[in-house]
N, C-alpha and C positions, 0 to 999 in steps of 0.2 A: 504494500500500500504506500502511497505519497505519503500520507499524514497521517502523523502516531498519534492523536489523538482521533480518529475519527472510528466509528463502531461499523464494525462487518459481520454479517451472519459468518460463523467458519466453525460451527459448534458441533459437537462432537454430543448431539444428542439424537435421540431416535425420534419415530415419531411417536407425539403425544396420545395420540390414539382418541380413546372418545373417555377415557378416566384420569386416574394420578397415576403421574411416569415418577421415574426414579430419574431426572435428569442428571449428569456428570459433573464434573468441577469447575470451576469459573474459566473462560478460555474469550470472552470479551471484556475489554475492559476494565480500567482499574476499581475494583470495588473498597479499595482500605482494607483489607482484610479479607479471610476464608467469608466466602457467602453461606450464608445460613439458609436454605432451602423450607419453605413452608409448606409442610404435605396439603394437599387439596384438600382432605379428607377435612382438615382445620380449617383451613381459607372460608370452605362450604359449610361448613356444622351448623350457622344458624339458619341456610336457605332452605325454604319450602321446600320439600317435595316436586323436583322437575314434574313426574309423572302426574301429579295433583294438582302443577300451577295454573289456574283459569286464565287460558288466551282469549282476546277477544278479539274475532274475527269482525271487519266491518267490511259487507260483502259488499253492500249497493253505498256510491260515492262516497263522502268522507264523515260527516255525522251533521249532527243539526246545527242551527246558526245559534252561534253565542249570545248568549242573553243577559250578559255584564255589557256596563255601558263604558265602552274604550272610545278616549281620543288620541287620534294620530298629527306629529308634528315633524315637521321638516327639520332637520338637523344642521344638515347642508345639501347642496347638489353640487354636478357638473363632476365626477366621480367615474374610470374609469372599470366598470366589473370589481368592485370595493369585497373584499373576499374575506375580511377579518377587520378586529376593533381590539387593539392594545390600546387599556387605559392608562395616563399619566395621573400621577397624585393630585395635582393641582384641577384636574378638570380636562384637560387636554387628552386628544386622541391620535393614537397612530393608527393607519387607515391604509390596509392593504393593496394594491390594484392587481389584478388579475396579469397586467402586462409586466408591470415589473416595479413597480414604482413604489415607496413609501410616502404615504401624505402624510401631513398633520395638520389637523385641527386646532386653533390657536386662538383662544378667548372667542371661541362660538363660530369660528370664521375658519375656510379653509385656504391652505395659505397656496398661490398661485405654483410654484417650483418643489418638487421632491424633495425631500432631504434624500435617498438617497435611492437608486437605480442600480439594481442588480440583472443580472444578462439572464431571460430565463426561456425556457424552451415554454413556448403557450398553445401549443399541440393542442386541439382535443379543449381535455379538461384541464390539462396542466398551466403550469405558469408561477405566478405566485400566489400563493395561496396561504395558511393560517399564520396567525400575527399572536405572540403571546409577548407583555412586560417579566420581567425580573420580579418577583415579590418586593425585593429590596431597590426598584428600580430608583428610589429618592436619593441613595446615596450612590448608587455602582450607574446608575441611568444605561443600564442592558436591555435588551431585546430579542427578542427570537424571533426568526420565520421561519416555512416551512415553503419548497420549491421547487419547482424541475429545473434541472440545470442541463448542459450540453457539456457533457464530459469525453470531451475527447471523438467526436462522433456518437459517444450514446448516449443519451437520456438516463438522467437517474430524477429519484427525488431526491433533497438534501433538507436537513434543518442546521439552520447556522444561529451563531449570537454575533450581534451586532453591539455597535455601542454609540448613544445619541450624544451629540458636542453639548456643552454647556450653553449655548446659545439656540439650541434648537433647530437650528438650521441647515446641520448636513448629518451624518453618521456614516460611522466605516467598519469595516467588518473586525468582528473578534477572532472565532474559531467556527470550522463545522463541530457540531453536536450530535447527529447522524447522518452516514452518507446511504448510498446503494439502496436507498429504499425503492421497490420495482414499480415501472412503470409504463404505463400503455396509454392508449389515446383517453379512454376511459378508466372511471374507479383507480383516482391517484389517492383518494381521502383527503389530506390537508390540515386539518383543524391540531391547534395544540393547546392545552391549555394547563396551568399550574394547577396542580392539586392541592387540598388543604395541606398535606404534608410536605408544601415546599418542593415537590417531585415535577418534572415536566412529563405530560402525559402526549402522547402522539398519537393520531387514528389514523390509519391507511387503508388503501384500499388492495383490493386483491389484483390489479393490475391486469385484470381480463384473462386469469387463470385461476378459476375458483379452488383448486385443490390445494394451490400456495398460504390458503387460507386455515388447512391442514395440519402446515407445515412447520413444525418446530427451527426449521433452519433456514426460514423465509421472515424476512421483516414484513411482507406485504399482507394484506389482511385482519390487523392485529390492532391493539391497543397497546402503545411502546410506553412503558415508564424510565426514566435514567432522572439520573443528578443532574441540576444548574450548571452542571460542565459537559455531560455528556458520558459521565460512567452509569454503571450498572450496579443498584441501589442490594445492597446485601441482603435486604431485606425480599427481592423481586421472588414471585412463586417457583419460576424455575433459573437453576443456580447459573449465575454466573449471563443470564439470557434476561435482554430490556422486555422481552414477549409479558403482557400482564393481562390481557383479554386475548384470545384467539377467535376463529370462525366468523370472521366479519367479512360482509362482504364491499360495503364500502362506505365507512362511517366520515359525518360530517359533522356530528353532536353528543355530547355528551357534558355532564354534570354529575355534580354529588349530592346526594342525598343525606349522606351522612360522611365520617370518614373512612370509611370502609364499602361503601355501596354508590354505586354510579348507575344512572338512568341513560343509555346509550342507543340514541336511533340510528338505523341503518337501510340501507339501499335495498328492495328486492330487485329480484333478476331482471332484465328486458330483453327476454329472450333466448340467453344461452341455457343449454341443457331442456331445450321448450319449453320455460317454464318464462313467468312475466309478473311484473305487480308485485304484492304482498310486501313493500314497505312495513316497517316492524319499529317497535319502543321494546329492548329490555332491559330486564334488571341484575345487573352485572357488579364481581366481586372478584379479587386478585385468583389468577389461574381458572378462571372461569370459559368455557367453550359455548360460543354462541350458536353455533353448529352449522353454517354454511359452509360447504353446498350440500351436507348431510340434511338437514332440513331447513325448510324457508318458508313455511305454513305457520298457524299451528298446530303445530306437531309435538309430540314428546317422546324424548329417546334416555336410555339413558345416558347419563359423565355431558347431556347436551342441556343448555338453557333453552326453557319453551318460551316466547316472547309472550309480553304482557298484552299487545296489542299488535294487529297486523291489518294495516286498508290493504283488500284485497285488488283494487283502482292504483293506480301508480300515484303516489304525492309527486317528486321522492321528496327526503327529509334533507334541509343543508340544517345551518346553526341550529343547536340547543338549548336553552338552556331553564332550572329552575326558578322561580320566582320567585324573591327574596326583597320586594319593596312593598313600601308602604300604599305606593300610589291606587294600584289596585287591590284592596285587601282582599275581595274576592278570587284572589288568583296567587292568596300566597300558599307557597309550598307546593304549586302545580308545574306541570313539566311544559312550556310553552316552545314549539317545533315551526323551525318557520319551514313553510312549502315551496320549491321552486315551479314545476310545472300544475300544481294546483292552484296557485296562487294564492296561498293563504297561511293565516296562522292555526296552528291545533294545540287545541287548552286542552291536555292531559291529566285529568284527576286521578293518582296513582295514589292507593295508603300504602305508605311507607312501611309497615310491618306487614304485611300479606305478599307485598306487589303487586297486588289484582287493581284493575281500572275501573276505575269507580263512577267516571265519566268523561266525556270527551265531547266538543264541539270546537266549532271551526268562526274567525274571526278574519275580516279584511277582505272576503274573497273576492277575488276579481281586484281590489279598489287598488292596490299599487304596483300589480304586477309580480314579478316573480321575487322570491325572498329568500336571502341566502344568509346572512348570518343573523342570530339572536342570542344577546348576551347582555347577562345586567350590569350597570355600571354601577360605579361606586358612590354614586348621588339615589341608587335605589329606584333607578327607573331603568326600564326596558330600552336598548336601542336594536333595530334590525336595518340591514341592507336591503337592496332593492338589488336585481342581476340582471337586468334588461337589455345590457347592452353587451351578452355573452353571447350574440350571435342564435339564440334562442328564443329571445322576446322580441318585443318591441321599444327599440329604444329612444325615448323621448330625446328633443331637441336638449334640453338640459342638466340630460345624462343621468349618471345613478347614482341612487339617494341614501344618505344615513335617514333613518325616521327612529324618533322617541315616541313609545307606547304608553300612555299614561291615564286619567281619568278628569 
């Protein structure tokens, strides 16, 4: 490899199969020490009963119209396929563009020039795509993104850290933090976001090979955990391996529930294997298998998670996230999914000690077009993307939009 710091599949583990493996000793990554391996058997001891968990199918369109009274506010425009929202302490946003571009937001206002232009391969679905802050971003002022790059003639995805100037006005690269992650026209995943434990969490997609999703010695598919530098946390289910969710098939959202439990939407198929639709919400726990391309219904197998919810109609699902303000009280604690080809937002009532869905309706439809990321900010309101102008929609004269969801 070029770069010693950068993490490669090269593991010397079998495959997981569909239970708990005995995976081998650390062989990515510096972990600080012997990795302590977490048997599944423990990860899983407080979840339901896969075979017993109630899926709920939604056979005919997406559910009924929301019956909370939501107002929508323009944030900013003129927004290039805006694909992610890193929050700055003060209020300020860094603001992903699909082509390659980092904006930022600057006392309500976006500011005309980048800070800072990365070279990115924008294929397909690729390009640049999820935007995460440093927790500690007030005093180190870090950054993550996640991206296809052109490596030498091939396409990978990468996640790199960045680092913003004191003035706001440019940033230059730090280190990659994962390289080789696979990649195809469709299903790159993208999204990363910091967990409560300070861990950066990665979602990928299976790269238009669903069995990679399988695969213990494939990044593609997966939910990637590592350290703010880019090692492999001692703590991670299987030893020595970033792998912390498997069987995805190509996640764009997720959230926590608690610190140990994530609510994670993901893609159904559009076509390969002849299968179509069945968009999915589940409820997801370290070393947990979400079981694509084993199932993609609801289905229940076992060592497999059966989803909470599945529109049997294509959404698909991009941003996630749970709702944690004040503004809508009616919507705290629910799992709100933004839609890109359905156009819409979906309020997920999920109890948190069951996982079963307790209800679901649909918010926005039609009214701003397609919606790709949804994430709360730290003033306690909801902001989501607009993606209109990804060669999918229709993209307005002045382009695409941050919007705040509030009441």
């Amino acid at each position: 490899m070029k770069r010693s710091n950068i993490l490669t599949i090269g593991l010397m583990l079998g495959m997981l199969g569909l239970a708990a493996c005995n995976p081998s000793p650390n062989q990515i990554g510096d972990t600080s020490g012997a990795a302590q391996t977490v048997p599944l058997e423990q990860a899983q001891a407080d979840r339901p009963n896969d075979s017993q968990a109630s899926c709920l199918l939604v056979e005919d369109g997406f559910g009924s119209e929301g019956q909370v009274s939501v107002r929508v506010e323009e944030v900013v425009t003129g927004l290039d396929v805006p694909w992610g929202i890193g929050f700055l302490p003060d209020g300020d946003l860094l603001v992903s563009e699909r082509s390659g571009r980092v904006r930022l937001v600057q006392n309500g206002k976006l500011r005309p020039e980048a800070i800072a232009t990365i070279n990115v391969s924008d294929r397909g679905e690729g390009g640049l795509l999820g935007i995460a802050t440093h927790p500690d971003f007030a005093n180190n002022r870090l950054f993550y993104v996640y991206f296809t790059a052109d490596d030498n003639g091939s396409d990978v995805n990468r996640v790199e850290r960045w680092q913003l100037s004191e003035d706001r006005l440019r940033a230059k690269r730090d280190r990659t933090i994962v390289d080789n992650i696979p990649v195809a026209q469709f299903h790159n995943g993208g999204r990363i976001r910091f967990g409560p434990d300070g861990m950066l969490y990665i979602g990928t997609g299976d790269a238009r090979d669903p069995d990679l999703s399988q695969d213990a010695n494939s990044l593609a598919g997966k939910i990637l955990r590592v350290t703010p530098d880019g090692q492999v946390p001692a703590d991670n289910p299987f030893s020595g391996n970033p792998v912390y969710i498997l069987g995805i098939r190509n996640t764009q959202g997720f959230d926590w529930v608690n610190d140990s439990t994530l609510w994670v939407s993901d893609h159904g198929p559009s076509g390969e294997l002849g299968r179509s639709g069945h968009d999915k919400v589940s409820v997801a726990r370290a070393g947990d298998n979400l079981g694509w391309p084993t199932i993609y219904r609801c289905e229940s197998r076992e060592g497999l998670v059966t989803p909470a919810i599945v529109w049997q109609q294509a959404l698909p699902p991009g941003g996630a996230a749970i709702y944690r303000g004040k503004a809508i009280p009616e919507w705290q604690g629910n799992f709100i999914v933004a839609a890109l080809g359905a156009e819409q937002l979906q309020r997920v009532v999920i109890d948190p000690q069951s996982g079963r869905v307790q209800q679901h309706e649909v918010y926005l439809q039609g009214q701003h077009g397609r919606l790709r990321e949804a994430i709360m900010g730290p003033d306690g309101e909801l902001y989501v993307t607009t993606s209109n102008c990804d060669g999918r929609g229709s993209c307005p004269p002045d382009g695409d939009k941050i919007l705040r969801i509030t009441q």
